[in-house]
ZAMARGU-4260 file (C-alpha; in steps of 0.2 Angstrom, whole numbers, plus 5000, padded with zeros to 4 digits):
<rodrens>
0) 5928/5698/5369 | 5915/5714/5366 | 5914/5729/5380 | 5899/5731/5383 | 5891/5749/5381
5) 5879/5747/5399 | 5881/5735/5415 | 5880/5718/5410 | 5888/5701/5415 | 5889/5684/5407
10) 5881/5668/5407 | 5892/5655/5410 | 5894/5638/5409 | 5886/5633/5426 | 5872/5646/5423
15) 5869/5647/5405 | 5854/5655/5405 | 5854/5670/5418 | 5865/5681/5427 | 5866/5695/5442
20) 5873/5711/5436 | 5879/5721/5451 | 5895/5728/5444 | 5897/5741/5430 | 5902/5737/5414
25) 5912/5722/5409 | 5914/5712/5395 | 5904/5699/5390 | 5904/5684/5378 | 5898/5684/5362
30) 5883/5674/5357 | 5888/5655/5355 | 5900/5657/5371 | 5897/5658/5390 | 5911/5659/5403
35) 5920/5648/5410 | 5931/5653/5426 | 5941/5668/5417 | 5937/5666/5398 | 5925/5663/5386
40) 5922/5646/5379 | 5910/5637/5365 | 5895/5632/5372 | 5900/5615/5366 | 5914/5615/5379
45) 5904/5617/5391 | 5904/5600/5402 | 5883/5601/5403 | 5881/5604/5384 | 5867/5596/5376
50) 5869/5591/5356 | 5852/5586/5351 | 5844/5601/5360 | 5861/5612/5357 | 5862/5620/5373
55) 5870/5620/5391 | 5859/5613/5405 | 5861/5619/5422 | 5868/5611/5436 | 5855/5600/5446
60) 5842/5599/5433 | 5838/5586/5418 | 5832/5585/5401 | 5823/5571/5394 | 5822/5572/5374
65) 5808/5572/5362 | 5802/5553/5364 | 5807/5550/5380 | 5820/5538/5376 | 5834/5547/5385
70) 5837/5556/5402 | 5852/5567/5403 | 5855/5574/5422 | 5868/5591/5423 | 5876/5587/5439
75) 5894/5597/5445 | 5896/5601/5427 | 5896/5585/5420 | 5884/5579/5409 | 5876/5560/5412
80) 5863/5552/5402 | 5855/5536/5402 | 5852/5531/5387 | 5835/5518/5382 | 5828/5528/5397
85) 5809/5518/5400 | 5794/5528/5403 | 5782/5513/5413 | 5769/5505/5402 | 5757/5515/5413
90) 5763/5532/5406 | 5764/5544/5392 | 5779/5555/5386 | 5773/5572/5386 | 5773/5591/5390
95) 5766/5599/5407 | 5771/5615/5413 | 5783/5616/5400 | 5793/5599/5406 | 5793/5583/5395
100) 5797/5569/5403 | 5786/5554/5408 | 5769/5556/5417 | 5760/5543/5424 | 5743/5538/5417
105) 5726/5542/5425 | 5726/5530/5439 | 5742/5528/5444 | 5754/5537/5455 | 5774/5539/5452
110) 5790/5547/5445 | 5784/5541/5429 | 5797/5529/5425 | 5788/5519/5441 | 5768/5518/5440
115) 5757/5512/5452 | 5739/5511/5455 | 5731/5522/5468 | 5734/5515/5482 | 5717/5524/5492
120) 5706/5539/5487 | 5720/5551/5493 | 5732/5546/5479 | 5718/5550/5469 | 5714/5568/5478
125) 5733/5571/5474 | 5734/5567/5456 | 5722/5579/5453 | 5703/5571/5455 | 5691/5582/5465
130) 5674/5574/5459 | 5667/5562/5469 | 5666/5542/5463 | 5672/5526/5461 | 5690/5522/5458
135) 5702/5505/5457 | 5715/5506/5469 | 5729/5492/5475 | 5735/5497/5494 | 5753/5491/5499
140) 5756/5476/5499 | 5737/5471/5497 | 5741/5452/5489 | 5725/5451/5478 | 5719/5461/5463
145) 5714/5479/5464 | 5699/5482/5470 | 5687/5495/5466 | 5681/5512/5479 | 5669/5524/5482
150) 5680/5541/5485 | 5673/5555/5493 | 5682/5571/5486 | 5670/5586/5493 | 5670/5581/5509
155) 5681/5593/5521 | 5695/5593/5512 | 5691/5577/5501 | 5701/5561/5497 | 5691/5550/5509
160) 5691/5531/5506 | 5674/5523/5508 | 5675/5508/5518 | 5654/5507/5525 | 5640/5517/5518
165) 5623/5512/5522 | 5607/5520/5512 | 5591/5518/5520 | 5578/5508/5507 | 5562/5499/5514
170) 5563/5489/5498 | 5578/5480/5503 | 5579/5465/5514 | 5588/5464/5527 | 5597/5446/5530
175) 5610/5441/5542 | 5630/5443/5538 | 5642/5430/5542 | 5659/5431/5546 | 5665/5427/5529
180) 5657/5439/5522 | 5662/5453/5533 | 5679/5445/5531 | 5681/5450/5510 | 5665/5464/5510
185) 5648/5466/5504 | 5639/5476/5491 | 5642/5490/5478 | 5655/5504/5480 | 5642/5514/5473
190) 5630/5512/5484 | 5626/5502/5501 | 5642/5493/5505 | 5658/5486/5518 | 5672/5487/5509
195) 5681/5470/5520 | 5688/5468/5536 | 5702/5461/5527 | 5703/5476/5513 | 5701/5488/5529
200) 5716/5479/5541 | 5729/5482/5522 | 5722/5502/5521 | 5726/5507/5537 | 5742/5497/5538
205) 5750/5506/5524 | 5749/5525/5534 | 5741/5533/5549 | 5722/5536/5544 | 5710/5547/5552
210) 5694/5540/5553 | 5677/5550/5550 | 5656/5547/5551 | 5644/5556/5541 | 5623/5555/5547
215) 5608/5563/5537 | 5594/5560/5547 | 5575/5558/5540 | 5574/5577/5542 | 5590/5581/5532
220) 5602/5586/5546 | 5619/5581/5544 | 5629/5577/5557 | 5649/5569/5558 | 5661/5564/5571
225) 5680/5560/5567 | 5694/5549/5575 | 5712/5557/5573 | 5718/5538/5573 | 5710/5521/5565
230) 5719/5506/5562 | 5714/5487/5566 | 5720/5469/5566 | 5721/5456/5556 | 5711/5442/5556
235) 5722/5432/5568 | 5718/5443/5580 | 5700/5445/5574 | 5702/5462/5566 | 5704/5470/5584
240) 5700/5490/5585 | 5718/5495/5591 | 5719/5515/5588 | 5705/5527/5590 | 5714/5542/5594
245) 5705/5559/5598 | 5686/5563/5593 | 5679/5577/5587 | 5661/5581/5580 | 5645/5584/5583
250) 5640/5566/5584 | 5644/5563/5600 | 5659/5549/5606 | 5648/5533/5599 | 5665/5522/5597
255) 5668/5524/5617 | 5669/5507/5622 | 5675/5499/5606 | 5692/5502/5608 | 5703/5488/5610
260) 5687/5475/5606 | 5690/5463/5591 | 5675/5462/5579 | 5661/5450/5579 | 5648/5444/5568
265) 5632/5430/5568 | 5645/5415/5569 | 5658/5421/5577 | 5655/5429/5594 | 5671/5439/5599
270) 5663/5453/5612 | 5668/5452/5631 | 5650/5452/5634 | 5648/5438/5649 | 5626/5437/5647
275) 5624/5438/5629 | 5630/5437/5610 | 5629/5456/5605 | 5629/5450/5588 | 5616/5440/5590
280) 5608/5455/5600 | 5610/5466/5586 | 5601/5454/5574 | 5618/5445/5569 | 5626/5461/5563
285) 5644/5465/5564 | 5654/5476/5576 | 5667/5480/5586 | 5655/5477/5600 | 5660/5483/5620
290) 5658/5476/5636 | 5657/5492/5645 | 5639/5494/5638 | 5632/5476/5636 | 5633/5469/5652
295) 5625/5485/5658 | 5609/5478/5648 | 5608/5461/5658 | 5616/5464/5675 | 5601/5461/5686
300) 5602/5442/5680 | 5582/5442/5671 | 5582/5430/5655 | 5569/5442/5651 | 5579/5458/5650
305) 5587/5451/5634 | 5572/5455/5625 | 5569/5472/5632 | 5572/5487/5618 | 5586/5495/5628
310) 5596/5479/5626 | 5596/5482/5607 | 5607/5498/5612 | 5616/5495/5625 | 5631/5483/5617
315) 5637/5498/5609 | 5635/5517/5603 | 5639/5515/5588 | 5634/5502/5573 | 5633/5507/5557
320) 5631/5490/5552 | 5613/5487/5560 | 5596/5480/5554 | 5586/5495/5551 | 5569/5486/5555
325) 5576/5478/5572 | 5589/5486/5580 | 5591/5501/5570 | 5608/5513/5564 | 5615/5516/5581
330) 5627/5531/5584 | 5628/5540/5600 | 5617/5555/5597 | 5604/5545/5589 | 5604/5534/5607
335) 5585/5535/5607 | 5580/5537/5589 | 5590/5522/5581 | 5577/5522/5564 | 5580/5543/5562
340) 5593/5539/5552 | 5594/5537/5533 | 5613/5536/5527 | 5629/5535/5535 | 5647/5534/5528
345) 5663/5528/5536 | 5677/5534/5528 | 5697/5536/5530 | 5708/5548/5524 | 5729/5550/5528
350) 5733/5557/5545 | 5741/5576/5538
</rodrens>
């Protein structure tokens, strides 16, 4: 053993490669040795010694070799390796922060020896992205392909899954949606779009989502209202609206009423209205629509009141899903000026 001349202390083998010198001088191995209870050893007798890399790793942490082809874990001084150690086939063996061991690709999430795709624009948000667009993702247990996105990353605190964007154009045509078509979605992630009632039932069953509108109105204001809760049904209950939780925004509370309402579209008329379809009031669009406003439209009994320009509001406060040129995009602080708007955005994100 060597004394040494100032205050020092060893390494040993359960902390190769630091110490906490409190204590005058002592004695101390020399290089090639650490301590181990009251002597000093090899490093090669230490039970966490490494011989490809030649040293001693410390307790609780791993080493993965140059190629990735083996994990070696320290744990109570005993050194255990798995030997043909697979990185997934969605990942790369490499260096980050000075830690190699196997990192999922782009586009997939996971300890890197398991990979999987995004599974909503969250994931995405984590891994690093923070620009928005359009990614592929595969929610849990979602039994189909991946499907592709649009992912707002900017937006209050980004990682926002697109499921309804609507981009006023007097060059498209508006046509009616059926139920089958509301049922698997409609349009580009890039642009005018509902992602799929049945897309929409997998999101929100995988985690607790919060739910948020955005408005830009013809005079560039921007308005937004959020729910702290969203999740609906599947379709044998008709994609029911069953969690709303709190709102929030300056929108104003456009989903009172929807709560609790299955979905309806041109062919299928699921509303609790008693006097009329509100799909089909709503130029066969589709909505969670309520009872608590439509039969207000048509309670004194006149046929007549069906065709009356309040009626075309009054089966919801909010649908983002409206014709334009007949109806108009209805939210609640737009209650009297349906056709101000030019873009809205539906979008979830995780509840934090």
């Amino acid at each position: 053993m060597v004394l040494g001349p100032t205050c020092e202390c060893d390494r040993t083998c359960q902390e190769p490669t630091w110490c906490n010198c409190n204590g005058p001088e002592t004695c101390v191995c020399p290089d090639g040795f650490l301590m181990n209870n009251t002597g000093c050893v090899p490093e090669q007798e230490c039970g966490c010694y490494h011989d490809e890399g030649r040293f001693v790793l410390v307790d609780g942490y791993e080493y993965v070799n140059h190629n990735c082809s083996e994990k070696c874990i320290c744990s109570n001084d005993q050194l255990n390796c798995k030997p043909d150690f697979p990185c997934s086939p969605n990942a790369s063996c490499r260096v980050e922060d000075g830690i190699r061991r196997c990192y999922c690709d782009d586009g997939y999430v996971g300890d890197g020896e398991t990979c999987k795709l995004y599974t909503d624009c969250y994931d995405a948000y984590q891994a690093g992205h923070r620009q928005d667009g359009v990614f592929t993702i595969l929610p849990y247990r979602w039994p189909e392909s991946s499907f592709n996105v649009s992912c707002d990353m900017t937006t209050s605190g980004g990682g926002w899954t697109v499921i309804q964007r609507y981009i006023k154009d007097p060059l498209v045509q508006y046509s009616p949606i059926m139920w089958e078509v509301y049922k698997t979605g409609f349009g580009s992630p890039s642009g005018r779009h509902w992602l799929g009632n049945e897309k929409i039932f997998f999101l929100t069953t995988q985690r607790n989502y919060t739910l948020r509108f955005d408005f830009v109105t013809a005079g560039g204001s921007a308005t937004y209202q959020e729910y702290s809760m969203f999740k609906i049904a599947n379709e044998s209950d008709n994609y029911r609206l069953i969690e709303l939780g709190n709102n929030s925004g300056n929108a104003g509370d456009g989903m009172d009423g929807s709560l609790g309402q299955q979905f309806s579209s041109g062919n299928r008329d699921n509303d609790e209205c008693e006097r009329i379809d509100c799909s089909r009031q709503h130029a066969y669009v589709g909505w969670w629509f309520s009872n608590k406003w439509c039969n207000e439209c048509c309670n004194d009994g006149d046929p007549a009141c069906f065709w009356f320009d309040i009626c075309h509001r009054r089966c919801t406060k909010a649908n983002v899903n409206g014709d334009p040129s007949f109806a108009g995009i209805t939210f609640k602080i737009f209650w009297n000026d349906t056709h101000n708007i030019t873009s809205t955005e539906m979008k979830i994100r995780p509840v934090e």
